[in-house]
N, C-alpha and C positions, 0 to 999 in steps of 0.2 A: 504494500500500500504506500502510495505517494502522501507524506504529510509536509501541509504547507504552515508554519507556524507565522502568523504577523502579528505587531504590533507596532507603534507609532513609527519608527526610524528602520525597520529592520524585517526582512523576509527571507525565512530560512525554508527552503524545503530540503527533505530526504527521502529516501527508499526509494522504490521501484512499484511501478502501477500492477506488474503480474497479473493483468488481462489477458494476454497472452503470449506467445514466444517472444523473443529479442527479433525484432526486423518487421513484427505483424501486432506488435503493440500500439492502437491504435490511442488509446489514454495516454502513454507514454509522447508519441508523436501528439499529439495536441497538448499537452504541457510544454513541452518542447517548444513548438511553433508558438501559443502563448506569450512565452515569457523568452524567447527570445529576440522576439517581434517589440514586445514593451522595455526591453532591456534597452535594445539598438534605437527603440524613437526617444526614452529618456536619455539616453548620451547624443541624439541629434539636436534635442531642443536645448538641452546646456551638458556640454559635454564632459564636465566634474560634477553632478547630477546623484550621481549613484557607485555606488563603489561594489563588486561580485568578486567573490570567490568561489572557486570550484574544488571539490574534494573526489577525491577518486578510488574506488577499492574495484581493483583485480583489470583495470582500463575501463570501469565504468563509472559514470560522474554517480557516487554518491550523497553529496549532500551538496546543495547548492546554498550560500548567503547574500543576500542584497542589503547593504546599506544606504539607506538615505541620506542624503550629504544635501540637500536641497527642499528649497521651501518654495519652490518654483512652483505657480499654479498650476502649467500645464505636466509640469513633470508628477505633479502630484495626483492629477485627473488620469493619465496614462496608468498607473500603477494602481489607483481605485480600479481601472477599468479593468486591466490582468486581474486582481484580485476576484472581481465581480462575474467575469467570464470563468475564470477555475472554480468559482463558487456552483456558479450552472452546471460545469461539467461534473462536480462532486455529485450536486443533485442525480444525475442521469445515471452515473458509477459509485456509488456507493460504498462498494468492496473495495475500489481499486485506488481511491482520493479522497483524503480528509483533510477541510480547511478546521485551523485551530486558531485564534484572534485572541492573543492576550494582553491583557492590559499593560 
């Protein structure tokens, strides 16, 4: 299961969606495309915006961290929006994505 942890300054996801195989993960690819998509438009609207790490076990990313380094309106609007579309997609997959919002 994909868990996405946020609150105010910081988005951490980990794990693995385990829908189905490596290559035919279709939850995995739409996380993916998500948040790579809202990564790339916050470093175009101000390009020290957000700060990411990538963590890896075995050549597979697992744990990704997004820090907030901006109070940029639209930087903040793109990343409600990631947040608000992985929410939808949790709704639909259930088993395979959990959004957790902590204080």
């Amino acid at each position: 299961m994909i868990k996405v942890y946020v609150n105010k300054n910081k988005i951490i996801m980990t794990g693995h969606a385990n829908f189905e195989e490596y290559g035919k993960d279709i939850v995995c690819a739409s996380v993916s495309s998500i948040v790579t998509t809202s990564v790339n438009a916050c470093l175009r609207v101000e390009a020290n915006s957000l700060v990411y790490q990538e963590e890896y076990d075995k050549q597979e990313l697992s744990k990704l961290t997004i820090e907030v380094m901006s109070d940029n309106k639209n930087v903040l609007l793109i990343l409600e929006n990631m947040i608000q579309m992985l929410e939808e997609l949790a709704e639909t997959y259930k088993k395979n994505i959990k959004i957790i919002k902590e204080d």
